[in-house]
C-alpha positions as CSV (number, residue, x, y, z in Angstrom):
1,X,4.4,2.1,15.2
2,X,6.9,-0.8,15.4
3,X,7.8,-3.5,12.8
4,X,9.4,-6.4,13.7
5,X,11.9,-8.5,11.7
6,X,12.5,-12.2,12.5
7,X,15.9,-12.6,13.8
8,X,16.6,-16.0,13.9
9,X,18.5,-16.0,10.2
10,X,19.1,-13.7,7.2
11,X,19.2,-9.7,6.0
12,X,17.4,-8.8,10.0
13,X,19.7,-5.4,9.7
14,X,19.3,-5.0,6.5
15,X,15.4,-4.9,6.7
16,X,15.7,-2.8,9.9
17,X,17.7,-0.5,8.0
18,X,14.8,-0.2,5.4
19,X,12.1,0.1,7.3
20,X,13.8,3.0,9.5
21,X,14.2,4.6,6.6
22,X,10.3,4.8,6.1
23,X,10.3,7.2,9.1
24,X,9.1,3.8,11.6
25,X,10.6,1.8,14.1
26,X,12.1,-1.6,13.3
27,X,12.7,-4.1,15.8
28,X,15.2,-7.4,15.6
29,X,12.4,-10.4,16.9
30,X,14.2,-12.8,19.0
31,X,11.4,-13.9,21.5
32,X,7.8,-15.0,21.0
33,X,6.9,-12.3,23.8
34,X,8.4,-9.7,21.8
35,X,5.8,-10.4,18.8
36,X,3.1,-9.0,21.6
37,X,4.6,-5.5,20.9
38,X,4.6,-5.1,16.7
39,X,2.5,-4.2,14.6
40,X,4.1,-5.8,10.9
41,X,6.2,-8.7,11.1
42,X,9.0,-9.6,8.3
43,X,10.4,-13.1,7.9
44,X,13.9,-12.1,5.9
45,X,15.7,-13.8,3.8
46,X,18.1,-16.9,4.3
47,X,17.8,-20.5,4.4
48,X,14.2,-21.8,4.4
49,X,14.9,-25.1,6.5
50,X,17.0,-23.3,8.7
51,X,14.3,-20.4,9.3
52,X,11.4,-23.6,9.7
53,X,13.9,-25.3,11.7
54,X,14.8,-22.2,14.0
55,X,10.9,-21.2,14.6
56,X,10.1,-24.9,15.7
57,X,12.5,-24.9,18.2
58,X,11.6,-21.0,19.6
59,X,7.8,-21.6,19.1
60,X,7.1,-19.4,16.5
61,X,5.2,-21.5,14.2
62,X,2.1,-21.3,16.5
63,X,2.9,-17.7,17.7
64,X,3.2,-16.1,13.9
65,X,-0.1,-18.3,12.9
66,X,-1.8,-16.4,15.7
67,X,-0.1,-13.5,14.9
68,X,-1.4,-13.7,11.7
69,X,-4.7,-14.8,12.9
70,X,-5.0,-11.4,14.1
71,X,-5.1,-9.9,11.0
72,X,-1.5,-8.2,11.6
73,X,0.7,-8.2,8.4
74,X,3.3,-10.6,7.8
75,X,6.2,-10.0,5.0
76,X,8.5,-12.3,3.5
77,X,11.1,-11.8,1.4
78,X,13.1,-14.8,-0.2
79,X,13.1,-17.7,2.0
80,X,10.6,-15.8,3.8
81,X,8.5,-15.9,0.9
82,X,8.9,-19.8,1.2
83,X,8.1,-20.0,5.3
84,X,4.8,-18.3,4.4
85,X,3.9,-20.6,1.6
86,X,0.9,-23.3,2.2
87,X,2.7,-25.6,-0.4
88,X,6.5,-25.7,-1.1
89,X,7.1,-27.7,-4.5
90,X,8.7,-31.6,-3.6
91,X,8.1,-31.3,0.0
92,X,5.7,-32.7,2.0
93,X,5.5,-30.0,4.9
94,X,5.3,-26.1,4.9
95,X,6.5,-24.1,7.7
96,X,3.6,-21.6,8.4
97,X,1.6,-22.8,5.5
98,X,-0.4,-18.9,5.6
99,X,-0.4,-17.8,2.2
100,X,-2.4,-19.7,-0.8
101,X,0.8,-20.2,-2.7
102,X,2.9,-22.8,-3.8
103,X,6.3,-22.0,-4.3
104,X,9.5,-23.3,-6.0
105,X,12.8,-23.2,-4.2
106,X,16.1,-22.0,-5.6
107,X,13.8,-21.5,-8.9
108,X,16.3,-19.3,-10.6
109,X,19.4,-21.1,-9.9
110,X,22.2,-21.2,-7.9
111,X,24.2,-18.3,-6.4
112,X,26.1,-17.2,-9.5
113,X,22.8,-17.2,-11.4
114,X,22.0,-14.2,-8.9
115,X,21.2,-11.2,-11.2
116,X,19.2,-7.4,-10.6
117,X,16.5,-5.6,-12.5
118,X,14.1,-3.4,-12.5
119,X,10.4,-4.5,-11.6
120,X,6.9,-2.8,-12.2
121,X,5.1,-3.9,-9.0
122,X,1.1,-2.9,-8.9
123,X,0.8,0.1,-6.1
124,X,4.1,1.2,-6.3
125,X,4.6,3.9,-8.5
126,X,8.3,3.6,-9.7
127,X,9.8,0.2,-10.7
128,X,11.5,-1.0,-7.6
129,X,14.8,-2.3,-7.8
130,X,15.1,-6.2,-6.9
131,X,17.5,-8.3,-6.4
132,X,17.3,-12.2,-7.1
133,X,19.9,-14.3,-5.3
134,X,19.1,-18.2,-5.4
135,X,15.4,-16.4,-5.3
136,X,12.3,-18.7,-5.1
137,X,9.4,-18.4,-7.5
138,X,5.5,-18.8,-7.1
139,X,4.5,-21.4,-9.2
140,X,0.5,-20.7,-8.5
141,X,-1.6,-18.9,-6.7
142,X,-5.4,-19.2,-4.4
143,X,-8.3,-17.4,-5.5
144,X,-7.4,-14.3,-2.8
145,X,-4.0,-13.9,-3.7
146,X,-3.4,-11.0,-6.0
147,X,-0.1,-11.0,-8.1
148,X,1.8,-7.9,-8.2
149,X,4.7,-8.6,-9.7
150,X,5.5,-10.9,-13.1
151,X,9.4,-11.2,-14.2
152,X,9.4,-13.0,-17.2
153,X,5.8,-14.3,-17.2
154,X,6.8,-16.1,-13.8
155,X,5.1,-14.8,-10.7
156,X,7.1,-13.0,-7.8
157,X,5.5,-10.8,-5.6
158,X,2.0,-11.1,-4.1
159,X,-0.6,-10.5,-1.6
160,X,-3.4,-12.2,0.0
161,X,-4.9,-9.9,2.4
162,X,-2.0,-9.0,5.2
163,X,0.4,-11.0,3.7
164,X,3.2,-10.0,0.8
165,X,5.8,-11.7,-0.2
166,X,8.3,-11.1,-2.6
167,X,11.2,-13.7,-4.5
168,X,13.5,-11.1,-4.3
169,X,15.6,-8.8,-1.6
170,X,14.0,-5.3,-1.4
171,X,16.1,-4.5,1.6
172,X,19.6,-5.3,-0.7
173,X,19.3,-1.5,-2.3
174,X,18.6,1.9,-1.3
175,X,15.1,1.5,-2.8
176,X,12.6,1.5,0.0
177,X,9.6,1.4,-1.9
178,X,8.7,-2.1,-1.2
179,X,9.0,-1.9,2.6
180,X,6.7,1.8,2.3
181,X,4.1,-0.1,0.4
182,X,4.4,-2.9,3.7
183,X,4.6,0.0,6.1
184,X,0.9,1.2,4.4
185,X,-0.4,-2.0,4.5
186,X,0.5,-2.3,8.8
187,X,-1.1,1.3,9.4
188,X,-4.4,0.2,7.3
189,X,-4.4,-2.4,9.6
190,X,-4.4,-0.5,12.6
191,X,-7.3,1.6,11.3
């Protein structure tokens, strides 16, 4: 099993890292053709109009979509969160526009408001350790999308089918739990 990791912008080795660490192959996704030969795809972390920017000018809007379309999971963490987000608060367009979510960017502040904690996240048995760094939020959610995660009372991780997202950076620790719960979701998917 391979999982790829966008490589346009952001954490790409740090989610590599990660997901190796689950005992599967991660992949850095530079090429549309590549997406042909992955079975999970994560959008990391970084600059959300950057990332939209980067995948209109590569062709990955439409390619993800039918990536997606396929039923293959898709994770994003951060500004990934925000690329996979039907609705991004004060702005007309989305990127993807995949998940029934509208988000908020930059929803806990700047970079020095960047803080850690521990999280209870539904499926995983241990909290997970996440990191918020100028991290988005999910101000509300579609009838499929399950929430997984609350930190205080404010929504930040979820799933809707093959999709999870997350406001924070799982791959920023040495706490792979997140990316094992992802890894579970790509190998159900296969079945």
């Amino acid at each position: 099993m391979k999982i790829g990791v966008l490589a346009l912008q952001g954490a790409v080795a740090e989610h590599i890292r990660s997901i190796e660490q689950t005992g599967v192959e991660g992949v850095a996704i530079k090429k549309v053709e590549q997406l042909g030969d992955i079975q999970g795809l994560i959008i990391p972390g970084g600059e959300s109009t950057t990332i939209g920017k980067l995948m209109r000018k590569y062709g990955f809007i439409d390619a993800i979509r039918q990536f997606s379309a396929q039923g293959k999971p898709i994770f994003g963490t951060c500004a990934g969160l925000i690329v996979l987000a039907k609705h991004i608060e004060g702005q007309e367009d989305a990127h993807l526009e995949l998940m029934d979510i509208t988000v908020k960017r930059n929803a806990f502040g700047r970079q020095r408001e960047s803080f850690e904690t521990d999280l209870k996240v539904k499926g995983i048995e241990e909290p997970v350790r996440a990191v918020f760094i100028r991290a988005p939020l999910i101000v509300s959610v579609g009838e499929g999308v399950e929430v997984l995660s609350t930190y205080n009372n404010e929504i930040v991780t979820a799933r809707e089918g093959h999709l999870l997202v997350s406001s924070f950076h799982p791959e920023l620790t040495d706490d792979y739990s997140v990316h094992q719960y992802f890894v579970e979701m790509v190998k159900e998917s296969e079945q």
